[in-house]
PDB file of the backbone (N, CA, C, O) and the ligand in Angstrom, with CONECT records:
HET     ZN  A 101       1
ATOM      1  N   UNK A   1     100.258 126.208  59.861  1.00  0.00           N
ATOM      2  CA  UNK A   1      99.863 127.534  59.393  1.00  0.00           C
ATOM      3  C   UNK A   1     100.647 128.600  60.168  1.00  0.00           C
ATOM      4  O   UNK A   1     101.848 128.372  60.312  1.00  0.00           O
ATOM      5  N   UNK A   2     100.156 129.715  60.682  1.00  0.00           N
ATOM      6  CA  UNK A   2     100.667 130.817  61.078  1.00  0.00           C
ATOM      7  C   UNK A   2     101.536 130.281  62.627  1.00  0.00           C
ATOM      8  O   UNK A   2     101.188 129.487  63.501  1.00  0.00           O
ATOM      9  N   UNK A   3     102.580 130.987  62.490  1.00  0.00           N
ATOM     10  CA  UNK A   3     103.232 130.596  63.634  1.00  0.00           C
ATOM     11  C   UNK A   3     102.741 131.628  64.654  1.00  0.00           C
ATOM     12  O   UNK A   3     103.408 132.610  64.329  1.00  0.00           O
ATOM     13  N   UNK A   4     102.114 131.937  65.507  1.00  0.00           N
ATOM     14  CA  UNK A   4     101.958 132.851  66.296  1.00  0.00           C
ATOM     15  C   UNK A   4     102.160 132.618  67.862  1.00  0.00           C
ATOM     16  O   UNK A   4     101.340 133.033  68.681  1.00  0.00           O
ATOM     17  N   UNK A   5     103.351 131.900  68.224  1.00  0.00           N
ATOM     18  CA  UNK A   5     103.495 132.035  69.880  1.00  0.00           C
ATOM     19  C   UNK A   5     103.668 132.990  70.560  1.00  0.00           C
ATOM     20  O   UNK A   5     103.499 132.952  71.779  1.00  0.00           O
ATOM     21  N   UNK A   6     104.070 134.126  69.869  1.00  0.00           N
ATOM     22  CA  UNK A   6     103.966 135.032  70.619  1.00  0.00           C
ATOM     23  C   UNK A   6     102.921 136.330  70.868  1.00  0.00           C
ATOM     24  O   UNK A   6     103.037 137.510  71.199  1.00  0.00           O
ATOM     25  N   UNK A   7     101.979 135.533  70.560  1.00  0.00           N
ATOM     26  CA  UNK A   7     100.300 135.909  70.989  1.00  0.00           C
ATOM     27  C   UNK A   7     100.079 135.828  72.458  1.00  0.00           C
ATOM     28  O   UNK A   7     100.453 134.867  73.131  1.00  0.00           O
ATOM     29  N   UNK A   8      99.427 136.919  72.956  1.00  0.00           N
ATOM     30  CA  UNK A   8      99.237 136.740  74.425  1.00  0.00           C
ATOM     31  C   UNK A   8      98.145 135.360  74.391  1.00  0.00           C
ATOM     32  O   UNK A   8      97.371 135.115  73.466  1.00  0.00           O
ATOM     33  N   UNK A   9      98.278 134.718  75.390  1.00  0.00           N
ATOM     34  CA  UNK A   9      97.015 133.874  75.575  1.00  0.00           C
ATOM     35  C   UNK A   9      95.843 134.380  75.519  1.00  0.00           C
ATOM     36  O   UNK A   9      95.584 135.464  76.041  1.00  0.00           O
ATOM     37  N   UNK A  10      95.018 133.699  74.910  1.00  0.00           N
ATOM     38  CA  UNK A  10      93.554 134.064  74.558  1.00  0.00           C
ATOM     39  C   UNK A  10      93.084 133.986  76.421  1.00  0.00           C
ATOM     40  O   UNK A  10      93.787 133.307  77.169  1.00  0.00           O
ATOM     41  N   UNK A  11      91.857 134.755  76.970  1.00  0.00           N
ATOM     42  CA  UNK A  11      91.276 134.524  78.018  1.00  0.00           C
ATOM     43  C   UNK A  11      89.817 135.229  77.622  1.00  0.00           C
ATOM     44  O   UNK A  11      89.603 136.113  76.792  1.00  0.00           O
ATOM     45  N   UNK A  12      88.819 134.482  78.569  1.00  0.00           N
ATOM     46  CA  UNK A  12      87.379 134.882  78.832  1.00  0.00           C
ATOM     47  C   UNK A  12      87.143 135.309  79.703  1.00  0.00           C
ATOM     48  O   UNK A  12      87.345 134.540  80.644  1.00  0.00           O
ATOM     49  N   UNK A  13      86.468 137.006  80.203  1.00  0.00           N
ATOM     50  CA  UNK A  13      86.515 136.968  81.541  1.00  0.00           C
ATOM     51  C   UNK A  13      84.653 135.990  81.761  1.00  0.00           C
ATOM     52  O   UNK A  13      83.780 135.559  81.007  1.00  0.00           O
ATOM     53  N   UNK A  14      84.852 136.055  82.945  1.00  0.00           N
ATOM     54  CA  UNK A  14      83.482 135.147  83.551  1.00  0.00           C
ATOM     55  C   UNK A  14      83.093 135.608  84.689  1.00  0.00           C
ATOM     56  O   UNK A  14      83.882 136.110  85.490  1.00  0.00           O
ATOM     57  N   UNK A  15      81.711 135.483  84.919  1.00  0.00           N
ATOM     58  CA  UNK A  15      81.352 135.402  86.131  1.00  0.00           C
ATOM     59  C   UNK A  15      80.869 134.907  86.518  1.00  0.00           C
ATOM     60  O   UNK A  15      80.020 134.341  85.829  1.00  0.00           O
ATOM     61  N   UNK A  16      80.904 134.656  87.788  1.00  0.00           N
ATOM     62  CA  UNK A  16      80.651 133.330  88.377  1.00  0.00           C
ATOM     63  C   UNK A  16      79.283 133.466  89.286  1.00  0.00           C
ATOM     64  O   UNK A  16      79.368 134.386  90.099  1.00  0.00           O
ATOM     65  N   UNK A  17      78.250 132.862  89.311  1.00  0.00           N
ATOM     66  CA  UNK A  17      77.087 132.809  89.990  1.00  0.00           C
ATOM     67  C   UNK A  17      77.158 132.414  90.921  1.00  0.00           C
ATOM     68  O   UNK A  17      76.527 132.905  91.857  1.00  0.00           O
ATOM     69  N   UNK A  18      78.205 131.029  91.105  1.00  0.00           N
ATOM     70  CA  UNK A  18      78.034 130.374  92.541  1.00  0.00           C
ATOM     71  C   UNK A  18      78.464 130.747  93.533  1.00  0.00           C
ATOM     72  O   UNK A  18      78.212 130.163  94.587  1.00  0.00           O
ATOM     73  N   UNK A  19      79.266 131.870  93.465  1.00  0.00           N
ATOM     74  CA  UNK A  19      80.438 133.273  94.467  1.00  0.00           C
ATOM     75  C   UNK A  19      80.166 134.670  93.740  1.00  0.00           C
ATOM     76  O   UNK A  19      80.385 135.618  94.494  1.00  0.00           O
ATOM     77  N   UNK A  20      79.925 134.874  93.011  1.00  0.00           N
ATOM     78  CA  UNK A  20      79.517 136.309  92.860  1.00  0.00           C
ATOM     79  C   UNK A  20      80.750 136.836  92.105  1.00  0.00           C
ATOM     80  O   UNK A  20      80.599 137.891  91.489  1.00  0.00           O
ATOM     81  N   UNK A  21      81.830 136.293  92.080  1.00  0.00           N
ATOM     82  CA  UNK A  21      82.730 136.553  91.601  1.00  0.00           C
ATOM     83  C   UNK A  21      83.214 136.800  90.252  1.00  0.00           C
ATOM     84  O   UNK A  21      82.548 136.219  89.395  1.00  0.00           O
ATOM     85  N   UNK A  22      84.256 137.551  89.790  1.00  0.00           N
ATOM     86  CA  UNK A  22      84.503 137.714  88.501  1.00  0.00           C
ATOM     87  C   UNK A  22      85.911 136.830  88.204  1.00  0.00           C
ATOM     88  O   UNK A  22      86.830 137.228  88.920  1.00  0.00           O
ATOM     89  N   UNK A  23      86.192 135.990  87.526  1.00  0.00           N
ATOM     90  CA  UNK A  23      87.686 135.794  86.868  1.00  0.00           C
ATOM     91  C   UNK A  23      88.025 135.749  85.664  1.00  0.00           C
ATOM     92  O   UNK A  23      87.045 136.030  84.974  1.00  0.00           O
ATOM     93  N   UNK A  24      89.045 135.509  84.969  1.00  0.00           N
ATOM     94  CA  UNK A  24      89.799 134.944  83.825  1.00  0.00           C
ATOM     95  C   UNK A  24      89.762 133.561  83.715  1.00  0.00           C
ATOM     96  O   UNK A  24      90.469 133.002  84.553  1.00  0.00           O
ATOM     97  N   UNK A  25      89.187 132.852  82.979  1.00  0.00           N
ATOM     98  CA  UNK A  25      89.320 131.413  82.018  1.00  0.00           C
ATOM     99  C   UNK A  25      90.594 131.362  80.890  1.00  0.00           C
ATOM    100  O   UNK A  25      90.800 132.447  80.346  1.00  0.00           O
ATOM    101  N   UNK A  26      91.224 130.557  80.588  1.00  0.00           N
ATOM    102  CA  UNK A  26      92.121 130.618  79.502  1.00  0.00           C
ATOM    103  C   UNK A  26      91.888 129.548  78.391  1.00  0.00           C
ATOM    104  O   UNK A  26      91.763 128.325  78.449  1.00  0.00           O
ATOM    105  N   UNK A  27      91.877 130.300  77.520  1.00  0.00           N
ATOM    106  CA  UNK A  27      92.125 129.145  76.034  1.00  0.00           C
ATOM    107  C   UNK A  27      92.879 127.520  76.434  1.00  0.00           C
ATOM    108  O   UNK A  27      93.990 127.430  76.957  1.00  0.00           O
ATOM    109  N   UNK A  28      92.091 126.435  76.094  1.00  0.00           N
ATOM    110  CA  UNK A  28      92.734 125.281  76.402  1.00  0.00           C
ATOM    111  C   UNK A  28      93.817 125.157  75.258  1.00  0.00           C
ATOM    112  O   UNK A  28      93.748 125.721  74.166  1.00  0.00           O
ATOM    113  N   UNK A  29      94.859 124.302  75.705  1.00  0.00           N
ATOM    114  CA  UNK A  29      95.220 124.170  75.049  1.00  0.00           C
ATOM    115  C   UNK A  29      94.633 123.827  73.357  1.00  0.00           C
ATOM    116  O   UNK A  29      94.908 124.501  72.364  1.00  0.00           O
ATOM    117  N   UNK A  30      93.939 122.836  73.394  1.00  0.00           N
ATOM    118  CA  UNK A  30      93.434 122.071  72.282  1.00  0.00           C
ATOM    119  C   UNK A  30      92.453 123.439  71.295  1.00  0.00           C
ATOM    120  O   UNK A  30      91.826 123.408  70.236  1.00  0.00           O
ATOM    121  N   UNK A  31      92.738 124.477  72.259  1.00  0.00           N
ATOM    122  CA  UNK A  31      92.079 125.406  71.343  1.00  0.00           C
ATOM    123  C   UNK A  31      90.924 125.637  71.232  1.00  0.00           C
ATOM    124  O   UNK A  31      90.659 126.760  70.805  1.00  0.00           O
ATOM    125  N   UNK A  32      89.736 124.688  71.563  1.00  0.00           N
ATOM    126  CA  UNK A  32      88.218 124.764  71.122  1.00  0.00           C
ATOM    127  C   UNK A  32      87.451 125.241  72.349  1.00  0.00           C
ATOM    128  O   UNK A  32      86.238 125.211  72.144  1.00  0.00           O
ATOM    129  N   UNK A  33      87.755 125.626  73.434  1.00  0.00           N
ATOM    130  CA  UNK A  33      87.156 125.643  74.435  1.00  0.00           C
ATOM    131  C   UNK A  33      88.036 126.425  75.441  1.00  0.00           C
ATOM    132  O   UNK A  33      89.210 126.057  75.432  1.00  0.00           O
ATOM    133  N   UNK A  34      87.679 127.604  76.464  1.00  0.00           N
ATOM    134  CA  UNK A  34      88.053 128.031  77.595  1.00  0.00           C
ATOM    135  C   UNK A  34      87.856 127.310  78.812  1.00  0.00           C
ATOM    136  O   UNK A  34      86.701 127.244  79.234  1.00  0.00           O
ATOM    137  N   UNK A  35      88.935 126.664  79.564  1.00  0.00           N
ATOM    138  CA  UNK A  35      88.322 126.216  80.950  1.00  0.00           C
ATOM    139  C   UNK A  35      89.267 126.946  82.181  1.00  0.00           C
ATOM    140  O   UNK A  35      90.219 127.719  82.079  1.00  0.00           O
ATOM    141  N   UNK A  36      88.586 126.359  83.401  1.00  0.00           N
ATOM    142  CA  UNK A  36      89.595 127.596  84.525  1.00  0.00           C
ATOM    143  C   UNK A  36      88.210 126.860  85.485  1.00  0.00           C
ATOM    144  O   UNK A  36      87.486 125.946  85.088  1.00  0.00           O
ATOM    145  N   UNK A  37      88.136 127.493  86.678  1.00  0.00           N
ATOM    146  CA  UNK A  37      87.489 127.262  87.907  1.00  0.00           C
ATOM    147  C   UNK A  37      87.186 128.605  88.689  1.00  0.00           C
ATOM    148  O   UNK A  37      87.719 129.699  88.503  1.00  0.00           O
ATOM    149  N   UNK A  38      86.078 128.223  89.728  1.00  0.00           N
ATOM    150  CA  UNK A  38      85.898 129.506  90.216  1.00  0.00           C
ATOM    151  C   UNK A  38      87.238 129.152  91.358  1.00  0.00           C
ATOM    152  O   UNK A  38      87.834 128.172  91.807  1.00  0.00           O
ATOM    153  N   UNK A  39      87.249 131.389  91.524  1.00  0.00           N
ATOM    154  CA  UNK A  39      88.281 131.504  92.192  1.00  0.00           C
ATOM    155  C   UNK A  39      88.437 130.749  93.861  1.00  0.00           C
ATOM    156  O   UNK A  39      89.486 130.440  94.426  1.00  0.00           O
ATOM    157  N   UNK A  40      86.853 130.580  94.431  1.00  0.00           N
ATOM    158  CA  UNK A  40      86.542 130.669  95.586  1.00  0.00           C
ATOM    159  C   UNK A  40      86.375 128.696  96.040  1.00  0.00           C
ATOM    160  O   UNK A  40      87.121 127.957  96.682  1.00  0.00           O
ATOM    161  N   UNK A  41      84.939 128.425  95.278  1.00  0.00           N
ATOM    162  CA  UNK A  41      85.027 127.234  95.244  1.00  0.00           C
ATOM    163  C   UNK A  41      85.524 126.314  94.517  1.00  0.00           C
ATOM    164  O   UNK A  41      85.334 125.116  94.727  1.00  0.00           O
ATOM    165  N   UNK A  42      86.330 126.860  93.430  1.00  0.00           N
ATOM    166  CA  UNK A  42      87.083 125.961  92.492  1.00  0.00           C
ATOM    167  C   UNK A  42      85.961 125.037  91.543  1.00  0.00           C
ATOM    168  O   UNK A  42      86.307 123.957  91.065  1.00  0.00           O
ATOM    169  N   UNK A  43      84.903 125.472  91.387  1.00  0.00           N
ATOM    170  CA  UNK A  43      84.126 124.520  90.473  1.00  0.00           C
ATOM    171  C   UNK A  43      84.620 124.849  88.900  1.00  0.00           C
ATOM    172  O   UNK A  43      84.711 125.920  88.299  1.00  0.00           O
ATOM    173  N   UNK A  44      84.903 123.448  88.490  1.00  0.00           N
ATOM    174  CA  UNK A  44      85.366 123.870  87.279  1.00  0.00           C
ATOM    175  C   UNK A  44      84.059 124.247  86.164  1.00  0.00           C
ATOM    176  O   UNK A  44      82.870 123.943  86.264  1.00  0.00           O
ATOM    177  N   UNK A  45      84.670 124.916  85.231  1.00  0.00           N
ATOM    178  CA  UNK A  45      84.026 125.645  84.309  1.00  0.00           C
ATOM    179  C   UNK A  45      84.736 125.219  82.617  1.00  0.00           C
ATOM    180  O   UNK A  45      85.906 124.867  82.472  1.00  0.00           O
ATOM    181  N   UNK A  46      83.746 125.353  81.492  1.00  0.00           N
ATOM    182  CA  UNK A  46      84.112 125.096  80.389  1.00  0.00           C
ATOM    183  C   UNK A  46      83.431 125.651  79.308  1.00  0.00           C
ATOM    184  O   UNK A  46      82.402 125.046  79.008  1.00  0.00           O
ATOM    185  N   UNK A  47      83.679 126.523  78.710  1.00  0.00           N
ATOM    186  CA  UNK A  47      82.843 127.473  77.473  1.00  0.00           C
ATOM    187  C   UNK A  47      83.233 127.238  76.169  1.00  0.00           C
ATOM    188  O   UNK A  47      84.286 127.759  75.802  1.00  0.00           O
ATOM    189  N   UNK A  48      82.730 126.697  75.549  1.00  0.00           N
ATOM    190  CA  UNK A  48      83.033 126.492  73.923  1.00  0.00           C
ATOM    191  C   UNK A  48      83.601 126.986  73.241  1.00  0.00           C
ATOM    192  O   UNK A  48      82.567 127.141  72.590  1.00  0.00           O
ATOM    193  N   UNK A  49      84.453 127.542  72.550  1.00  0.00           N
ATOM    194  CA  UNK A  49      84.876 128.592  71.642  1.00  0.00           C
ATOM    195  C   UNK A  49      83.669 128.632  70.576  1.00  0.00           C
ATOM    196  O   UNK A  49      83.074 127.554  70.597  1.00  0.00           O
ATOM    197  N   UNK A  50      83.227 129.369  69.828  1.00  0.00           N
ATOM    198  CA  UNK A  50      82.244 129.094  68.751  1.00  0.00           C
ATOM    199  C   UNK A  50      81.034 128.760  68.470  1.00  0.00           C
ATOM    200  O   UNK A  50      80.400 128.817  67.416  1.00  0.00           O
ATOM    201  N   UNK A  51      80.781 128.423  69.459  1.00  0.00           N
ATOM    202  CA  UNK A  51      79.143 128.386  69.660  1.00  0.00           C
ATOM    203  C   UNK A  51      78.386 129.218  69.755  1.00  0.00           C
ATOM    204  O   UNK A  51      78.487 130.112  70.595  1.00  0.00           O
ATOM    205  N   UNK A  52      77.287 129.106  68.772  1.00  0.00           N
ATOM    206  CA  UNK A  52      76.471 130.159  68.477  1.00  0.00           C
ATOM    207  C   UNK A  52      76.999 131.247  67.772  1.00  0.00           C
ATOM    208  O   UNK A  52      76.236 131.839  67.008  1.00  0.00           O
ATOM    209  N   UNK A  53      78.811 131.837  67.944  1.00  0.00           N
ATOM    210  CA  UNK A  53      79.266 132.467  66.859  1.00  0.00           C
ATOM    211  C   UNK A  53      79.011 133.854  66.754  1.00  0.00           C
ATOM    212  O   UNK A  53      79.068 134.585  65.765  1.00  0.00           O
ATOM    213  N   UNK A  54      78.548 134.246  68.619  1.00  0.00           N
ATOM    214  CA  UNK A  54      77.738 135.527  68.891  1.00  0.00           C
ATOM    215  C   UNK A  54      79.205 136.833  68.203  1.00  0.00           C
ATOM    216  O   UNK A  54      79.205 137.821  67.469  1.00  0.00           O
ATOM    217  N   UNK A  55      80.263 136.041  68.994  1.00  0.00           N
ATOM    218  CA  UNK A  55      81.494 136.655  69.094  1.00  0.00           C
ATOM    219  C   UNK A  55      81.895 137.378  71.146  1.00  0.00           C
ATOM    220  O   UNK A  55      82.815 137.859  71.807  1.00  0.00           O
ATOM    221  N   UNK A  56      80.486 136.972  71.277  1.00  0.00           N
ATOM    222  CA  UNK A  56      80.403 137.142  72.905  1.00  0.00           C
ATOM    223  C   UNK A  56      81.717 137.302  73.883  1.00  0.00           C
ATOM    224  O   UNK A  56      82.554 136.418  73.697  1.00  0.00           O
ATOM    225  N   UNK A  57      81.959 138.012  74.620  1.00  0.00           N
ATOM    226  CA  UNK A  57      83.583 137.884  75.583  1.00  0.00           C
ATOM    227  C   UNK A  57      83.349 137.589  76.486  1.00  0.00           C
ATOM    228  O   UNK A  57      84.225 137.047  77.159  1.00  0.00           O
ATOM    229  N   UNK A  58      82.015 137.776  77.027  1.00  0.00           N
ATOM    230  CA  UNK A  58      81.810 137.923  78.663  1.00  0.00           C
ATOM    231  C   UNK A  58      80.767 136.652  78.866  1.00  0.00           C
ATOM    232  O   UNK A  58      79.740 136.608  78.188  1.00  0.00           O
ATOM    233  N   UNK A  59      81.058 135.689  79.769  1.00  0.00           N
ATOM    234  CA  UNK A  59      79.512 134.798  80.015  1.00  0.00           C
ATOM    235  C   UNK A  59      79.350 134.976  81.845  1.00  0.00           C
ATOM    236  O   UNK A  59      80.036 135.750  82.512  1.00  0.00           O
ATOM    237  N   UNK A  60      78.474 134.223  82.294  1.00  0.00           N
ATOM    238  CA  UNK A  60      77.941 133.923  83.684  1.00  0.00           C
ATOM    239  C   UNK A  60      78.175 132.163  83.572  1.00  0.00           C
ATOM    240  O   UNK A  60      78.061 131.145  82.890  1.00  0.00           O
ATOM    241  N   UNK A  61      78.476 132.605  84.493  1.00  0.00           N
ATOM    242  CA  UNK A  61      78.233 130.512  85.196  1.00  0.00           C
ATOM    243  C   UNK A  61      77.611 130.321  86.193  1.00  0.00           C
ATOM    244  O   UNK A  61      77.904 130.797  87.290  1.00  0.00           O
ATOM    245  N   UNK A  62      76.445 129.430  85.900  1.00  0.00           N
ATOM    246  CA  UNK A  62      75.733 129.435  86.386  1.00  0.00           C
ATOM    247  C   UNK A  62      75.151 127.730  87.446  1.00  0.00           C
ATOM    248  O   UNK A  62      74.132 127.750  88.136  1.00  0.00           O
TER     249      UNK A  62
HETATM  250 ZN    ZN A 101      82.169 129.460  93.169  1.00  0.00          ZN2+
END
């Protein structure tokens, strides 16, 4: 379908509960899901694309 590489990468910002912290997650490759880690303790993190379908940008990790 649409060729679009030259789309900035999709990102989620997040925040993180277990540091207090805020970062950027990025679109996985495979497309269906944002993953990334916290900045501090590195726990990884993984958010669905599409779920629930809120259109939501922002989550907590908790
Ligand atoms: Zn953390």
């Amino acid at each position: 379908m649409g060729d679009k590489r030259h789309e900035p990468r999709p990102f989620l910002g997040l925040h993180f509960d277990c540091c207090g912290v805020y970062a950027r997650i990025y679109r996985t490759a495979k497309g269906d899901a944002h993953a990334g880690h916290c900045p501090r303790c590195l726990r990884p993190i993984r958010v669905r694309i599409g779920s629930g379908g809120s259109g939501q940008r922002f989550f907590r990790a908790r």
